[in-house]
C-alpha positions as CSV (number, residue, x, y, z in Angstrom):
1,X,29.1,83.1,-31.7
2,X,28.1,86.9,-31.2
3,X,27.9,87.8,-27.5
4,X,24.9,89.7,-27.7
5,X,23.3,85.6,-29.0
6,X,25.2,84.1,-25.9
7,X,23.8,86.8,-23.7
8,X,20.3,86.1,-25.1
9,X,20.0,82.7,-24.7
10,X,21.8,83.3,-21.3
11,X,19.0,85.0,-19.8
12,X,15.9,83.0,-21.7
13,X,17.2,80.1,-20.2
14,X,17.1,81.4,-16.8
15,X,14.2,83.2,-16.7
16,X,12.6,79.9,-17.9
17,X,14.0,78.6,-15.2
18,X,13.2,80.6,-12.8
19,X,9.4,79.8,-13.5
20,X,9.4,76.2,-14.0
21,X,7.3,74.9,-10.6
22,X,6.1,71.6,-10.0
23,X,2.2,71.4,-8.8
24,X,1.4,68.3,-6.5
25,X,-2.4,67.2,-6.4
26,X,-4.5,65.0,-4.4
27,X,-8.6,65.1,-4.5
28,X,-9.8,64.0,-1.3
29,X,-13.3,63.1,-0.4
30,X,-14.0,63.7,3.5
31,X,-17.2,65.7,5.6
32,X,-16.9,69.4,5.7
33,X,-18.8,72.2,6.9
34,X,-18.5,75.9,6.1
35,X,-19.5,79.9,6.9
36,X,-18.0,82.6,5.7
37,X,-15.5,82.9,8.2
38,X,-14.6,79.2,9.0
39,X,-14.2,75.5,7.5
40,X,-14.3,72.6,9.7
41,X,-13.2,69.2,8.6
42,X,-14.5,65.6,10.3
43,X,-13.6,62.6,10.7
44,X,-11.2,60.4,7.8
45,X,-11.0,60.9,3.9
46,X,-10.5,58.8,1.2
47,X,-7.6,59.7,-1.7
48,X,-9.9,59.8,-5.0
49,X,-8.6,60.2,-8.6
50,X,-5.3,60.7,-10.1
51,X,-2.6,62.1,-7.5
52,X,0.5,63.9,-9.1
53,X,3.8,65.7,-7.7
54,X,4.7,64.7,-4.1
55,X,1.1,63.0,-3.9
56,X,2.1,60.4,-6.9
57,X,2.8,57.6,-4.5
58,X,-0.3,57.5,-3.3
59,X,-3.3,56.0,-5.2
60,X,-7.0,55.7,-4.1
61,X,-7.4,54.6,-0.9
62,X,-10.4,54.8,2.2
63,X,-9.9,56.4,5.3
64,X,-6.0,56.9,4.7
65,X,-6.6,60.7,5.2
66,X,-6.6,61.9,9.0
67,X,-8.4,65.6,8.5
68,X,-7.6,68.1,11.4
69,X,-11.2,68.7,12.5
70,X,-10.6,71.8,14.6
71,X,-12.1,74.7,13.1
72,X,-9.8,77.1,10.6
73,X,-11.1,80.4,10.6
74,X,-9.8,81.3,7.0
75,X,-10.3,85.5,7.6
76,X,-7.5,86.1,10.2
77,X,-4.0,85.6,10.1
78,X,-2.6,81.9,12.1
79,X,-0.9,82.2,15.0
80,X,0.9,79.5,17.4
81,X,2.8,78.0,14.2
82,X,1.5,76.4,11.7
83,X,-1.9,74.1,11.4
84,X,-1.7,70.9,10.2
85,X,-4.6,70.2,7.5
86,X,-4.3,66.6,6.7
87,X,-2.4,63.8,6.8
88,X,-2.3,60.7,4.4
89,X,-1.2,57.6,5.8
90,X,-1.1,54.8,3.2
91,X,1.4,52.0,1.6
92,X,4.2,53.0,4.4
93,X,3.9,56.4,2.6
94,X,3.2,59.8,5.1
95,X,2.7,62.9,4.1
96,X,1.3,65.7,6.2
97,X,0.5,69.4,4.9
98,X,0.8,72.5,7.0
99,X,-0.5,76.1,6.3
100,X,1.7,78.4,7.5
101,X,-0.6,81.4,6.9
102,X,-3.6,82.6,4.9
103,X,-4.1,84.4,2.3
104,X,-7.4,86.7,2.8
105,X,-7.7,88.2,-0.3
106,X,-8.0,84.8,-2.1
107,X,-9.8,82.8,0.3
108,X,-13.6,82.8,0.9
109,X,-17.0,81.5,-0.8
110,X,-17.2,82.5,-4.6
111,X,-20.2,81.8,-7.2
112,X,-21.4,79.0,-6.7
113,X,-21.3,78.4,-2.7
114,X,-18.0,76.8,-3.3
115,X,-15.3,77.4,-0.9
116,X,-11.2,78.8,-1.3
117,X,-8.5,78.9,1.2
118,X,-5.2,80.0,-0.3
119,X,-1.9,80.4,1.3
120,X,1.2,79.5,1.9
121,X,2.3,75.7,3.0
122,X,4.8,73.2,4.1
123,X,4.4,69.5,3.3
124,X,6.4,67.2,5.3
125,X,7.1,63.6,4.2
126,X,7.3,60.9,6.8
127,X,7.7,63.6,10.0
128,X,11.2,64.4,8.5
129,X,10.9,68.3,8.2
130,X,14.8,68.2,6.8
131,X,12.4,66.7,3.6
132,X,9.9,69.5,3.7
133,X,8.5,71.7,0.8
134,X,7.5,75.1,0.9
135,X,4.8,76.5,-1.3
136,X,1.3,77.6,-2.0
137,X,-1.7,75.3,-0.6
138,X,-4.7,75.7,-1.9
139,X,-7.9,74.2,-0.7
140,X,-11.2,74.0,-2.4
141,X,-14.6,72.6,-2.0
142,X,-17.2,71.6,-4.8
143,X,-20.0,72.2,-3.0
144,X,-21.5,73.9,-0.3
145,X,-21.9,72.2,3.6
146,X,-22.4,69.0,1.7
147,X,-20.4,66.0,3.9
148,X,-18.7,64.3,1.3
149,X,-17.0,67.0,-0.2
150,X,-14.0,66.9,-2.4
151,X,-10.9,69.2,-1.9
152,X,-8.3,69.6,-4.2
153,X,-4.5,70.5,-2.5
154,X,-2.1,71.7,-4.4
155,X,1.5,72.4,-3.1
156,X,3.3,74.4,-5.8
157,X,6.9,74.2,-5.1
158,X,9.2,77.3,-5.6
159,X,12.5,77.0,-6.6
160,X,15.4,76.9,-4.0
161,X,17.6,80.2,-4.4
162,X,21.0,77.5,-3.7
163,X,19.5,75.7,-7.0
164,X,19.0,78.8,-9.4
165,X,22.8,79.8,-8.0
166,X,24.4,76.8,-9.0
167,X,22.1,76.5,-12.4
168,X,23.5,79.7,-13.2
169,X,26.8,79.3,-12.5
170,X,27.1,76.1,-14.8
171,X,25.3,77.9,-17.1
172,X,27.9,81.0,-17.3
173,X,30.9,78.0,-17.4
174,X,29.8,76.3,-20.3
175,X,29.0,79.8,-22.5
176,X,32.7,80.6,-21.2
177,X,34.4,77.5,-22.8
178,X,31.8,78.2,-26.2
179,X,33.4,81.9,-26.4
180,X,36.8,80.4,-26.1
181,X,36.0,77.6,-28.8
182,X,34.8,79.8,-30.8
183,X,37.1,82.4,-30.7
184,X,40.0,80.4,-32.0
């Protein structure tokens, strides 16, 4: 096999790999309310719909979601660590997403009154943080200052640096022992 092939496929396969993300989604139907500058969630949510990635082990359920109800002003950065969002407590499953910080150019009211907040999360599952994922959170509202809103979360995970290494690594052994079988 020519090199220049091995080298080829060397790199499309990492790059693709270097891409590849898993989204996690869970629609959740709770009472909001909403300016410009802040969101403020009340009381418990209900898990509605189809819930994928880290979410798939939780199905529809009512009042399994404990919403943080302090107000998040979505404009300025978070300080004091990060804020926890919600909580979803159901079938001896728990699973609590954190925003860590906010993105301001991507969050705020759009056409149609309905509501953004981007940034960066951690989602930890059953308090263990040593079984945290990091990622993008992004919250959004279908509607606006309407209590039983829906907002879809979704924790995009990004590949682990230690992962792609050893990927790579393997990788590079098994185009080595190609080039020598081929080579004889």
């Amino acid at each position: 096999m020519n090199p220049k092939n091995i080298a080829l496929i060397t790199l499309l396969v990492i790059g693709s790999a270097s891409v590849a993300r898993a989204d996690s989604i869970i629609s959740i139907n709770g009472a909001d309310s909403y300016t410009s500058t802040t969101l403020t969630l009340s009381g418990r949510g209900n898990v509605q719909g189809i819930s994928t990635g880290v979410f798939s082990a939780f199905g529809d359920c009512t009042g399994c979601i404990l919403l943080n109800t302090s107000p998040l002003n979505f404009t300025t950065p978070i300080t004091g660590g990060p804020i926890e969002i919600f909580q979803v407590l159901e079938g001896g499953q728990d699973v609590a997403v954190y925003l860590n910080n906010i993105d301001p150019v991507n969050s705020g009211i759009g056409a149609g009154g309905n509501l953004t907040i981007m940034g960066h999360a951690t989602v930890v599952f059953n308090g263990d943080f040593a079984d945290e994922l990091l990622g993008t959170l992004d919250l959004t509202s279908q509607g606006e200052n309407e209590p039983g809103v829906t907002f879809s979360a979704s924790a995009t995970v990004a590949p682990e640096p230690a992962s792609l290494a050893l990927f790579g690594t393997g990788l590079l052994g098994i185009v080595g022992i190609a080039r020598r079988k081929f080579s004889v």
